[in-house]
PLY file of the C-alpha trace (Angstrom):
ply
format ascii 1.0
element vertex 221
property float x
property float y
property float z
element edge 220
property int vertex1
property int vertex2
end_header
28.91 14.82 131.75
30.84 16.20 134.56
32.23 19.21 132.38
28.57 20.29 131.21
28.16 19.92 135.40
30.38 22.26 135.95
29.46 24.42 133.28
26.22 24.45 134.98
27.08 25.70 137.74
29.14 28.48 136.23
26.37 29.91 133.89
23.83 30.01 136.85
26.39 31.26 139.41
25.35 34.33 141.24
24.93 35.25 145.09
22.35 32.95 147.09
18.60 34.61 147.02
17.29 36.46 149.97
14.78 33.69 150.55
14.18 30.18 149.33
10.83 30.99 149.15
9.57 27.68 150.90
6.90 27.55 153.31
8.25 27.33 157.21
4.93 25.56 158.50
5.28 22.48 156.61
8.44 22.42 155.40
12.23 23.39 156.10
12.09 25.85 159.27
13.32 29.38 158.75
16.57 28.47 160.53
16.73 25.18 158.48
16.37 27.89 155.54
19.12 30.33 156.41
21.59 27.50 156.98
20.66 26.07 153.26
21.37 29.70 152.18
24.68 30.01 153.75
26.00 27.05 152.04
27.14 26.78 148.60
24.23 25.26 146.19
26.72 22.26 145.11
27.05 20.88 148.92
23.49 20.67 148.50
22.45 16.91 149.45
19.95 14.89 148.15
18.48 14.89 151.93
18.18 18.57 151.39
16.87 18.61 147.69
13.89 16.10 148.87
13.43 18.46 151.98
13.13 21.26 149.23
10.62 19.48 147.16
8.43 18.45 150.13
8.51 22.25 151.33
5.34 24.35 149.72
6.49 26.83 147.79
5.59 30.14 146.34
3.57 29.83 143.20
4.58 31.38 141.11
8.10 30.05 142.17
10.98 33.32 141.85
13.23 33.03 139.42
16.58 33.93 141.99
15.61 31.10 143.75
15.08 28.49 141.19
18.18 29.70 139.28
20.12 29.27 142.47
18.77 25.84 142.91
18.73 24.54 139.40
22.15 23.81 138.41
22.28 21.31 142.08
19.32 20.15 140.54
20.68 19.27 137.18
23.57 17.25 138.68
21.51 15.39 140.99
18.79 14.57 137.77
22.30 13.29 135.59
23.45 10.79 138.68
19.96 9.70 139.12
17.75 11.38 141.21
14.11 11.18 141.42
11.81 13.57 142.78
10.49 11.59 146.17
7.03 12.02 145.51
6.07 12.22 141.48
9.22 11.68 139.08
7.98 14.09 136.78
7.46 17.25 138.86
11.48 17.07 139.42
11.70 20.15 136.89
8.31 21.66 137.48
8.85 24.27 140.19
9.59 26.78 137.25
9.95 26.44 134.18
13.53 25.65 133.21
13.40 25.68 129.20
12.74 29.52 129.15
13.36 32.79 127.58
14.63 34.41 130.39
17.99 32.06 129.85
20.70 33.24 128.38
22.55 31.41 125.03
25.10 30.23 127.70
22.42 28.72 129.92
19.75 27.51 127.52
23.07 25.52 125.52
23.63 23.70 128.79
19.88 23.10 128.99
19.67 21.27 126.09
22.88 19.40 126.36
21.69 18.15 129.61
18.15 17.33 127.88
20.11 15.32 124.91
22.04 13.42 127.25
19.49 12.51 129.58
17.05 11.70 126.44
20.10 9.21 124.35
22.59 8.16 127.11
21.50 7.78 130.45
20.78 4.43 132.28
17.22 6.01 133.45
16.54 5.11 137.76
14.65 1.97 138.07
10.62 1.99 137.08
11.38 5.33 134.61
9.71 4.91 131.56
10.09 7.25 128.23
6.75 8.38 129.10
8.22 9.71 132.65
10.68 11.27 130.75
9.17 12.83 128.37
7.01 14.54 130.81
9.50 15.25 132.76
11.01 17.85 130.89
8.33 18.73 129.35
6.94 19.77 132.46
10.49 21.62 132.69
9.43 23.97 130.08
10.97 21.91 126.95
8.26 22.13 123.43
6.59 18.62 123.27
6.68 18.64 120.19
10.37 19.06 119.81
10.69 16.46 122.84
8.93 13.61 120.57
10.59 14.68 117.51
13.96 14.15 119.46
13.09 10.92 120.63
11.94 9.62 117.10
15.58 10.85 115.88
17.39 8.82 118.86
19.66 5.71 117.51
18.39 2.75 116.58
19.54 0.73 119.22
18.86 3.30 121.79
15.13 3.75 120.50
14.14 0.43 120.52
15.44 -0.18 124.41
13.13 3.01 125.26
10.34 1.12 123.58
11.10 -2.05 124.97
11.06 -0.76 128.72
8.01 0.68 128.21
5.64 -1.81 125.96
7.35 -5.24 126.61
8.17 -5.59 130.70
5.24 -6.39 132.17
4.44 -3.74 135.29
5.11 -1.19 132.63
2.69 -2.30 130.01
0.03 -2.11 132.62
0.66 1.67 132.79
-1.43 3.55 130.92
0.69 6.20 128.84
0.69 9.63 130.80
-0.65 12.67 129.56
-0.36 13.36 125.50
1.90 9.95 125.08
-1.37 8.34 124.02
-0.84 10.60 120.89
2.31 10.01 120.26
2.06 6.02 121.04
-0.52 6.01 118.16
1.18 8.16 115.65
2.07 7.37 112.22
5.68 9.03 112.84
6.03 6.18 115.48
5.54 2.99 113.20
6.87 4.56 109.96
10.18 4.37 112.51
9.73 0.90 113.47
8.65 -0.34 109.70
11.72 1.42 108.33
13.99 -0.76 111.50
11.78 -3.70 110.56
12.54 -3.34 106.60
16.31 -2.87 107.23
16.95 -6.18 109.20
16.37 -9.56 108.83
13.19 -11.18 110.17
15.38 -13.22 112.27
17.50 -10.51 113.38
16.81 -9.15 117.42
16.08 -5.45 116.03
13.16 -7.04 113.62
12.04 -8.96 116.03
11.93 -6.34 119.04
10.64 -3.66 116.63
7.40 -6.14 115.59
6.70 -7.13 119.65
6.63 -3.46 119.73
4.10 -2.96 117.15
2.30 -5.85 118.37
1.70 -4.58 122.18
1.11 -0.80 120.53
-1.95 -2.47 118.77
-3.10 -4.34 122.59
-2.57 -1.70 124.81
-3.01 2.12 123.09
-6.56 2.91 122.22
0 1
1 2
2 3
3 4
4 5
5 6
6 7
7 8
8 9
9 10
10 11
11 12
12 13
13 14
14 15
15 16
16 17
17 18
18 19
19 20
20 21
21 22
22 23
23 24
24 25
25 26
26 27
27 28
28 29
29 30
30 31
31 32
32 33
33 34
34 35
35 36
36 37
37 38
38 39
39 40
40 41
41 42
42 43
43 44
44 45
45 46
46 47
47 48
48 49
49 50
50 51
51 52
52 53
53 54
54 55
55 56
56 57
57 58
58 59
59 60
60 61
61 62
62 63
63 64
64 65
65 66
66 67
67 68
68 69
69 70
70 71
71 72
72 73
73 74
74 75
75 76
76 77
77 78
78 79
79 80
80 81
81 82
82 83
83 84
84 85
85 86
86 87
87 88
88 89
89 90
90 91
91 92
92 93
93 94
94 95
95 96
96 97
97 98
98 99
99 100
100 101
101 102
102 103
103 104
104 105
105 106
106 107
107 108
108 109
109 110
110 111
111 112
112 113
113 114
114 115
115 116
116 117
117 118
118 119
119 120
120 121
121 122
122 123
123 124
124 125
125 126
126 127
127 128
128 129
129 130
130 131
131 132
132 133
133 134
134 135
135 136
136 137
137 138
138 139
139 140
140 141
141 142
142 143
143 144
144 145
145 146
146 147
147 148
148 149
149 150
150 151
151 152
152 153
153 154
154 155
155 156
156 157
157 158
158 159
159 160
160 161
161 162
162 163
163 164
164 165
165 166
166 167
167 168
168 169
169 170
170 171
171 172
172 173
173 174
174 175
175 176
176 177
177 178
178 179
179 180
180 181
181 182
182 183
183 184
184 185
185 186
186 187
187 188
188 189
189 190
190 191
191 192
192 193
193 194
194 195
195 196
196 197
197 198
198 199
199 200
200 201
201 202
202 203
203 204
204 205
205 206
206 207
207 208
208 209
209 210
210 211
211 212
212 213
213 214
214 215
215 216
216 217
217 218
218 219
219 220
């Protein structure tokens, strides 16, 4: 991923905004500010990026500002970052799946949004509902998020699952926002029949993809 990183960082290059448009009073100070400003975006640390987050912010948030910050934000997102409050606001200070993106940018975007979705080892206690409303809450089309994960690999799919219906602490979650819809879907088990069809009943991806059907059926009304 590092060469999409640095692609990042070239597509949203431009000169630092005139403001970080972050609140002084209960946030970074106006000095604190000016010295963020002065630096470039990819010394950024993650000390600063949770100062950022805890800052208020103008609502809606610029987009010189966010552009500045997003491609910091990207990196720290692919080497595991988690916003220190709520995981899924990490992407939610504007929008970043957007038409004001160029081809250039919006490729990166999604490349970054693939990766994340079918490679990455996800921080500890992130679920594919987390995820899922993570970047949806970035701006991505639900609808194309949940069509994306129903197309991942098999092997890839069925860990998702597994983290989220068959560990304990995570089955006692209740699935955030429109997951519900998605848990109970027909989409969703005509994927796990068609994995439990192509395997032996013995075989681990029959037998994961039936404990999956099994706790769908306990714990989504």
């Amino acid at each position: 991923m590092s060469g999409v990183i640095d692609t990042a960082y070239r597509v949203f290059a431009g000169p630092p905004p005139e403001s970080l448009y972050i609140c002084t009073c209960c946030g970074l100070s106006a000095e604190q500010q000016v010295k963020l400003r002065s630096r470039p975006v990819r010394d950024y640390t993650r000390a600063d990026l949770d100062a950022w987050f805890s800052s208020a912010a103008a609502d809606p948030y610029p987009v010189a500002a966010w552009t500045h910050v997003l491609p910091r934000l990207l990196e720290a997102l692919v080497f595991g970052a988690v916003h220190p409050l709520e995981p899924t606001q990490f992407l939610s200070r504007a929008p970043v799946a957007n038409t004001y993106w160029n081809a250039s940018q919006q490729q990166v975007l999604d490349q970054i949004l693939h990766w994340y979705l079918t490679v990455s080892d996800w921080p500890d206690g992130i679920t594919l509902d987390d995820v899922v409303v993570l970047f949806e809450r970035g701006g991505w089309d639900l609808d194309d998020l949940l069509a994306q994960v129903l197309a991942l690999p098999e092997a890839r799919f069925l860990s998702v699952l597994t983290d989220r219906w068959l560990h304990p602490e995570a089955m006692r979650r209740a699935p955030r926002h429109s997951m519900t819809t998605f848990y109970q879907s027909k989409d969703l088990r005509a994927r796990l029949f068609d994995i439990i069809q192509a395997h032996p009943a013995e075989s681990a991806p029959c037998v994961r993809a039936i404990a999956i059907c099994d706790a769908l059926d306990q714990h989504v009304n």
